[in-house]
C-alpha angles and dihedrals in degrees: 000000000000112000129189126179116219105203131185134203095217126010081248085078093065102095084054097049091046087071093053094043083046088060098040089052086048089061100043098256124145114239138204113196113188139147117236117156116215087213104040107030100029091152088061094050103049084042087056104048092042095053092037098096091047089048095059090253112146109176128017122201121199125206114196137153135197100013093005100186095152102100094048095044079056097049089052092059093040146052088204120118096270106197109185124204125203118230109214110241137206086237101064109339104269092305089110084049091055107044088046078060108035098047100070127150140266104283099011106074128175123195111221145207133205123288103283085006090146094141086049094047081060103040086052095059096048101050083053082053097047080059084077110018109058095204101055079050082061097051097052089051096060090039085058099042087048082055089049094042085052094054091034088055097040084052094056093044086047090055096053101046086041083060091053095058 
């Protein structure tokens, strides 16, 4: 079974991550939720990125505000797909969060969602993992024809009422 680790900087991160392990469970994939801090439990993190692959773990995704180097202290330990996403902060409104994320080095990247983009971070990993599980690939075709059924419908309803003015 596919397996992804959400993982969070600070236990403040949680309402943002809820959104991201909402999405992974929608399309069947195992998750691990944990908090581990890139600045205050560094042992831990370079323990769990090292050990990620061995662990059944596919994709990790990092959720980090102000300096937000934990995805790309996990990227570093790992050869795993590492998707950060930026937590929005009282200091500049998660700028200072994505840019943290987005700016890695040469050799170390980091793909990256919008500032609070919890539901894309999982999306995300799940659409590298449909790559090689066909049924989460199935899933995100219907996900995405249900999208597509919901504009295609509040077209319809716009027109009319368009037509009414």
């Amino acid at each position: 079974m596919a397996k992804v680790a959400v993982i969070m900087g600070s236990k403040s991160d949680l309402a943002v991550v809820k959104s991201a392990v909402a999405a992974l469970k929608e399309f069947g994939i195992e998750v691990e939720v944990r908090v581990i801090s890139a600045h205050r439990t560094p042992d831990e993190a370079h323990d769990f990125a090292k050990n990620a692959a061995k662990n059944g773990i596919e994709v990790i995704i990092c959720a980090a505000g102000k300096a937000a180097h934990l995805g790309g202290v996990m990227a570093a330990y790992t050869t795993l797909p590492v998707i950060g996403l930026p937590i929005k902060t009282d200091m500049m409104g998660g700028l200072d969060s994505l840019l943290s994320i987005v700016q890695m080095p040469s050799g170390i990247p980091v793909a990256t969602v919008g500032v609070n983009g919890g539901e894309n971070a999982g999306i995300l990993a799940a659409q590298i993992l449909g790559i090689k599980y066909p049924e989460i690939a199935e899933k995100l075709a219907a996900y995405k024809q249900k999208m597509k059924d919901k504009i295609n419908s509040d077209d319809a309803a716009v027109q009319k009422e368009a037509a009414e003015f």
